[in-house]
C-alpha positions, -999 to +999 in steps of 0.1 A: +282-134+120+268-155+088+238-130+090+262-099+093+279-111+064+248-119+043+232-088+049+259-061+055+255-049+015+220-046+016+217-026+042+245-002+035+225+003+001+191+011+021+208+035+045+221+053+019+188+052+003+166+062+037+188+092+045+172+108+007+137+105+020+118+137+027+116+148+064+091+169+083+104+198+078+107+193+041+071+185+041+060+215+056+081+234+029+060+218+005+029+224+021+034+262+018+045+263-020+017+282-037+017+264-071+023+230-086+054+238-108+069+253-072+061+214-062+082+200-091+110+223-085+112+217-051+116+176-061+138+184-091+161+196-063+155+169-040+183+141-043+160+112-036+135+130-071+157+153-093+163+122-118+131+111-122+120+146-129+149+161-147+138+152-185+103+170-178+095+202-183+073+218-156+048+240-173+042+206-194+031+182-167-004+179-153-016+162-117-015+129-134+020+130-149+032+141-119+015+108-099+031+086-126+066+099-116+065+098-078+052+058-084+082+051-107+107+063-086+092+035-061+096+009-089+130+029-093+141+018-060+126-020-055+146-028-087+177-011-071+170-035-039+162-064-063+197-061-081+217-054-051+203-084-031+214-121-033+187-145-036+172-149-004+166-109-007+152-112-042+126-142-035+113-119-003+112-089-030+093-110-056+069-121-029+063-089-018+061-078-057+023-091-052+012-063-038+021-041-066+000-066-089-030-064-069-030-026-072-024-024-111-052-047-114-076-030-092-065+002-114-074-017-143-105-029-135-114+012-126-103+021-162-128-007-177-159-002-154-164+033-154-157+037-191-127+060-196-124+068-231-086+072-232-069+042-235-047+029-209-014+046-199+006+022-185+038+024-204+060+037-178+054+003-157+061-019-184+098-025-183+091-028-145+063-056-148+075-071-174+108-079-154+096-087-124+057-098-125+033-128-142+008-104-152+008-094-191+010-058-189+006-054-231-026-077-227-040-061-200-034-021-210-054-028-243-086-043-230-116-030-234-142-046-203-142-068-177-145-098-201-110-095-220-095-077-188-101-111-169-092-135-200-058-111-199-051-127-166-049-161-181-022-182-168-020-158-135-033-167-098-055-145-102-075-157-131-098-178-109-107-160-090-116-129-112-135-153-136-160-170-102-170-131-105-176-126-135-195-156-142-218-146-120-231-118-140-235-091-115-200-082-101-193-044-093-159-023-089-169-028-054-166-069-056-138-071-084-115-047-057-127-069-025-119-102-039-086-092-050-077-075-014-094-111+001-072-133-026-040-110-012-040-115+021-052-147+020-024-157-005+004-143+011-006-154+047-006-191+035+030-185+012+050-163+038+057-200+053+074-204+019+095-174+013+108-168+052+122-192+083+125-183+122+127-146+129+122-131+102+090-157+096+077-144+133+083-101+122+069-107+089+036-128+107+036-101+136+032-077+109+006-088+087-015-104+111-018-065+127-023-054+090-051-075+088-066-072+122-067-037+119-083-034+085-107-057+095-115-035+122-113+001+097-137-022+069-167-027+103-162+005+112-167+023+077-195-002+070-212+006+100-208+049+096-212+048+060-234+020+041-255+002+071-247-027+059-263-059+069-246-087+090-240-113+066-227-090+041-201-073+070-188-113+073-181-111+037-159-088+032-138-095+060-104-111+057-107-149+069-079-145+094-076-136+128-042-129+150-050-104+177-085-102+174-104-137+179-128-149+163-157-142+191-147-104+190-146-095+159-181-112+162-192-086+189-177-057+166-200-070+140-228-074+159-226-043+177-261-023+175-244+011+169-210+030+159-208+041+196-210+003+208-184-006+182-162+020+192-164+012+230-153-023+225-122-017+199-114+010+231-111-025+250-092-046+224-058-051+223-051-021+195-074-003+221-055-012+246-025+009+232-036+036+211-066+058+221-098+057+195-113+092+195-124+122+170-081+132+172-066+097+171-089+076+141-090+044+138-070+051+100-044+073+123-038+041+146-037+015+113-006+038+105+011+049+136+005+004+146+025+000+112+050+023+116+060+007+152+062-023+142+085-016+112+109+005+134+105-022+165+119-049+135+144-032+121+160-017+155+158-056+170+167-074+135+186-046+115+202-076+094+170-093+083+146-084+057+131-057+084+155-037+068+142-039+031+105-040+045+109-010+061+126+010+038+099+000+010+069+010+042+082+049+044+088+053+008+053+040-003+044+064+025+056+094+015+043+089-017+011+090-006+018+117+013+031+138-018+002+130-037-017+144-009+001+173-005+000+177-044-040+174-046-041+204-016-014+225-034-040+225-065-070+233-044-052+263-024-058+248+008-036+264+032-002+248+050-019+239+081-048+221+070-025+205+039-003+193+072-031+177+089-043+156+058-003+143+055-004+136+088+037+144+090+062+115+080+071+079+091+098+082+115 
């Protein structure tokens, strides 16, 4: 009854939350508008969108505007979480806020290596990370390389290691990105102990265990197809954890002398096992469908738990992505049913 109690306002508030997120069939409306300003009408119509959209002007906003909104409304609805959950919610919600660091980061670090010569725009996340987040958002919008971006993070866990890479003269985009992804899971695999007891310890360990498996698996298998890359370097850019796949397999997947080996022994793993690995059903298609079951398996056993929260924040940075997708194929004029098959239809 205690847990009712503790969590009955919370998940009123995400219910009433989940039932504005865009369904399939709204997605194939979307997918058959012929221009971008049809796009933002169709969200400045949508309950879950016509806010964030109402002040702008359609004929005014280009593709990156438009990405800037759909992320805010997601910092839009953690901070509507954050407020309307008692502490135990808001300590889960600040220890998944370090996901949201590592990706402004990573952004960062584009914006300085490749030498864009418009400064950072990052002023519609301030108020957000400056409430809720260590990193320095002023400090880190005005830097100019990799130097000053990495004496910005100062006084963050992620100074350390950002500056082991830069000392060493020769770090890429390519390293800065990996060693934050490493840091990440690393981090919150040792601090989830920390933040969460019994059940809701186990769902949130069952979870990001197959997270990590699973890009483990997508990381050899787009090394492999893609870049050839040697042995040694395949260990290095693994994640140093293992949950359903041991050590001594994911040492056969490495060592596998072709894609067509590698593929025949995921088909007899345990993700394998359950989801079929061909041309139709990729591994990237199985990394989201595991996901998805796993949130919905949670939150139909544990409703009153964080499941609730953690899946509600799952479909929404989902279709998000999804909307950018279907935004980038609304620009190129690629037809409804191809548009469809990139979006992959929406988290149920």
């Amino acid at each position: 009854m205690s847990r009712l109690l503790k969590y009955s306002g919370i998940i009123t508030k995400v219910r009433a939350m989940s039932a504005r997120l865009l369904t399939h069939n709204d997605f194939v409306q979307i997918a058959n508008l012929p221009a971008v300003t049809d796009f933002i009408d169709f969200l400045k119509n949508h309950p879950a969108y016509e806010k964030s959209f109402e002040p702008w002007d359609k004929y005014s906003l280009h593709r990156g505007d438009i990405e800037k909104v759909l992320v805010q409304s997601i910092y839009d609805d953690y901070t509507k979480l954050y407020l309307f959950g008692d502490i135990h919610i808001r300590k889960f919600l600040l220890f998944y806020m370090k996901w949201y660091e590592v990706e402004l980061i990573n952004y960062c670090f584009r914006i300085v290596l490749n030498h864009y010569e418009e400064p950072f725009d990052m002023h519609y996340k301030k108020p957000f990370f400056d409430r809720f987040s260590q990193l320095r958002l002023g400090d880190l919008a005005v830097s100019k390389n990799e130097t000053e971006l990495i004496e910005n993070l100062k006084n963050t866990e992620y100074y350390d290691c950002m500056k082991t890479l830069l000392d060493t003269g020769k770090a890429t985009l390519y390293d800065y990105n990996l060693a934050l992804n490493l840091y990440y899971y690393k981090a919150v695999w040792k601090e989830r102990k920390k933040c969460l007891k019994g059940k809701e310890l186990d769902m949130y360990t069952k979870k990001c265990g197959a997270n990590i498996d699973l890009l483990n698996i997508q990381w050899i298998y787009r090394s492999k197809k893609y870049y050839n890359m040697s042995e040694v370097d395949l260990y290095s850019i693994l994640i140093p954890i293992q949950y359903h796949i041991k050590q001594e397999q994911l040492k056969q997947f490495i060592e596998a002398p072709d894609l067509n080996m590698f593929l025949k022994l995921v088909r007899e793993s345990y993700y394998g096992k359950k989801y079929p690995v061909d041309e139709e059903y990729t591994l990237e298609r199985i990394y989201k469908e595991c996901l998805e079951h796993l949130y919905l398996a949670d939150f139909r056993s544990n409703p009153y738990s964080i499941a609730t929260i953690n899946r509600y924040l799952f479909q929404k940075e989902e279709e998000i992505e999804k909307l950018t997708t279907t935004l980038e194929c609304i620009r190129y004029g690629i037809d409804s049913v191809e548009t469809l098959k990139y979006v992959g239809g929406v988290a149920k």
